[in-house]
ZAMARGU-4260 file (C-alpha; in steps of 0.2 Angstrom, whole numbers, plus 5000, padded with zeros to 4 digits):
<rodrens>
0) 5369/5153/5515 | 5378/5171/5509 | 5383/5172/5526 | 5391/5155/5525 | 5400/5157/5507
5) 5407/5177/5517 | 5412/5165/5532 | 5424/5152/5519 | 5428/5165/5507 | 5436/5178/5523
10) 5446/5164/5531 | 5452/5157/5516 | 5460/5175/5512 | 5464/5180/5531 | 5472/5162/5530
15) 5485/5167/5515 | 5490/5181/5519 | 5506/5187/5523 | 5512/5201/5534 | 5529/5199/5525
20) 5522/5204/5508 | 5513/5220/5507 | 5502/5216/5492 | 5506/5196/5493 | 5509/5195/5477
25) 5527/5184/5478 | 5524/5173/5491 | 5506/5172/5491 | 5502/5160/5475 | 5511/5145/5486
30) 5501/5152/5502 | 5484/5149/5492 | 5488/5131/5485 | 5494/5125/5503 | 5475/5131/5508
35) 5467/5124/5493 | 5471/5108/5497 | 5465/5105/5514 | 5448/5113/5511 | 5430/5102/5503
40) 5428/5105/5485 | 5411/5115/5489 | 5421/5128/5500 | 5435/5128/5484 | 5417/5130/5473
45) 5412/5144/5483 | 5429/5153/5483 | 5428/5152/5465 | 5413/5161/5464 | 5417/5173/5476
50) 5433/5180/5478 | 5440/5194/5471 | 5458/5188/5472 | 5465/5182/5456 | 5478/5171/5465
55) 5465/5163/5476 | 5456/5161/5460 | 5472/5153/5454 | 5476/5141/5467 | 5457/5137/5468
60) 5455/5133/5451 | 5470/5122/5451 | 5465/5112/5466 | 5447/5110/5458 | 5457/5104/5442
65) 5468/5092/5450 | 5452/5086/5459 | 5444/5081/5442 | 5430/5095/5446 | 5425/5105/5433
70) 5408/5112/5435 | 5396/5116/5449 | 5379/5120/5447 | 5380/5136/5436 | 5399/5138/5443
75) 5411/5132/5431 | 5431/5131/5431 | 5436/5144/5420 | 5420/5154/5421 | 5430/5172/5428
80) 5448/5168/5421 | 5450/5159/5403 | 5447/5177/5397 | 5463/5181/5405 | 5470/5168/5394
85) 5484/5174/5380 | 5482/5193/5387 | 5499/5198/5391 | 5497/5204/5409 | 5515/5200/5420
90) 5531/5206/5411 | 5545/5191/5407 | 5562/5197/5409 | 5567/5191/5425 | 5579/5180/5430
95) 5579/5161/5426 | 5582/5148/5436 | 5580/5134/5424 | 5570/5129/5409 | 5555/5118/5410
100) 5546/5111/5396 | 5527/5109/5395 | 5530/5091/5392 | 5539/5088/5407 | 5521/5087/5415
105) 5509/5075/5413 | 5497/5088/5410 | 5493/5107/5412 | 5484/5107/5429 | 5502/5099/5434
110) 5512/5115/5425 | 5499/5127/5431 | 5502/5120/5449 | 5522/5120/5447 | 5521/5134/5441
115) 5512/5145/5454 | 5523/5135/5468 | 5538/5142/5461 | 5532/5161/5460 | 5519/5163/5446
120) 5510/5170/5440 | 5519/5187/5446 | 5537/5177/5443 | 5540/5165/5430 | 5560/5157/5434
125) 5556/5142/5423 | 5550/5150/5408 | 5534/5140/5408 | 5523/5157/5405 | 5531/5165/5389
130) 5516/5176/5386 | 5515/5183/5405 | 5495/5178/5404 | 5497/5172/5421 | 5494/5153/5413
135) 5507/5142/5411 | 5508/5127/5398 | 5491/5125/5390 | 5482/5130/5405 | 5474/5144/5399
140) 5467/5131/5384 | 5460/5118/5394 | 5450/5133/5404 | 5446/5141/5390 | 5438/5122/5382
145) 5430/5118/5400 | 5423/5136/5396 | 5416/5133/5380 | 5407/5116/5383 | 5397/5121/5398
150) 5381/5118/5395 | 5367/5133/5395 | 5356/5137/5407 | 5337/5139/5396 | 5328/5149/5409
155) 5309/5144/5405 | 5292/5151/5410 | 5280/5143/5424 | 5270/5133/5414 | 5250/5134/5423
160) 5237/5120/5421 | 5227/5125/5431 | 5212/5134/5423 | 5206/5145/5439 | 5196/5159/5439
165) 5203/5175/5447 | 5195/5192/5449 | 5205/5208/5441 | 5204/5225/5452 | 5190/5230/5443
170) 5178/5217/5447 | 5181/5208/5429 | 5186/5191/5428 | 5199/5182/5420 | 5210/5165/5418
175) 5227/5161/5415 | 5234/5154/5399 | 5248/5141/5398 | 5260/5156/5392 | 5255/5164/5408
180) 5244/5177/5400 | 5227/5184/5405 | 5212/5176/5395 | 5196/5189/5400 | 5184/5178/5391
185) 5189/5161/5399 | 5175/5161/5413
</rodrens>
């Protein structure tokens, strides 16, 4: 299975890359959501999880949204990027090639997707991004709410039931309680 998750996660990368772009940082974004979309939304899950890219994180996270997905397993959409939200990381004083409002879209996986088609999160020309978190419109807030609502994985302990008698190294004897503990007096 890790070999598997290694396998999607490489030719997904090796996949968007462009010799063109030294880092991939410009053209790349567009490069990730063009692979997104023709992949199964468990390879998008297990990009999520894995990749150290924060634009294939990006582009996954969009394609997962606009899928209706929002959790898988203990994976959940937001889980490695809604603490980016409102942290100022790309500067926002480039050129503008027009003005976008958020409610020009009929939601925020809509801006977030425009958004990165058009040279987010490095370059913002529609101004949809005006804290330079990388998260356009109220992106970063539907994330951060998928976020908060995931439900929490209780880790419990092996309940036994069966009262067997075991020997200890010593030659004693002993049971197991239901809290998994060693009775000595139990045999």
């Amino acid at each position: 299975m890790r070999f598997l998750l290694v396998a999607i996660v490489s030719t997904f990368l090796a996949a968007c890359e462009d010799p063109r772009q030294p880092n991939n940082s410009m053209a790349g974004a567009d490069a990730y959501l063009v692979q997104a979309k023709g992949m199964t939304t468990s390879a998008l899950w297990a990009v999520q999880s894995t990749t150290t890219s924060a634009l294939a994180l990006a582009a996954v996270e969009v394609e997962l949204a606009q899928r209706g997905q929002t959790a898988q397993g203990n994976s959940y959409l937001g889980s490695r990027s809604a603490s980016r939200s409102g942290v100022p990381r790309y500067p926002r004083d480039g050129p503008k090639a027009g003005d976008r409002n958020c409610s020009d879209f009929s939601n925020s996986t809509a801006a977030q997707r425009f958004f990165l088609e058009n040279g987010g999160p490095a370059l913002d020309p529609y101004d949809l991004d005006r804290d330079g978190d990388g998260m356009a419109c109220e992106w970063g807030t539907f994330v951060r709410s998928v976020a908060s609502q995931r439900p929490l994985i209780q880790h419990t302990r092996p309940r036994y039931t069966q009262s067997r008698c075991y020997v200890g190294p010593r030659g004693g004897t002993y049971t197991l309680t239901a809290s998994g503990r060693k009775n000595y007096s139990g045999c």
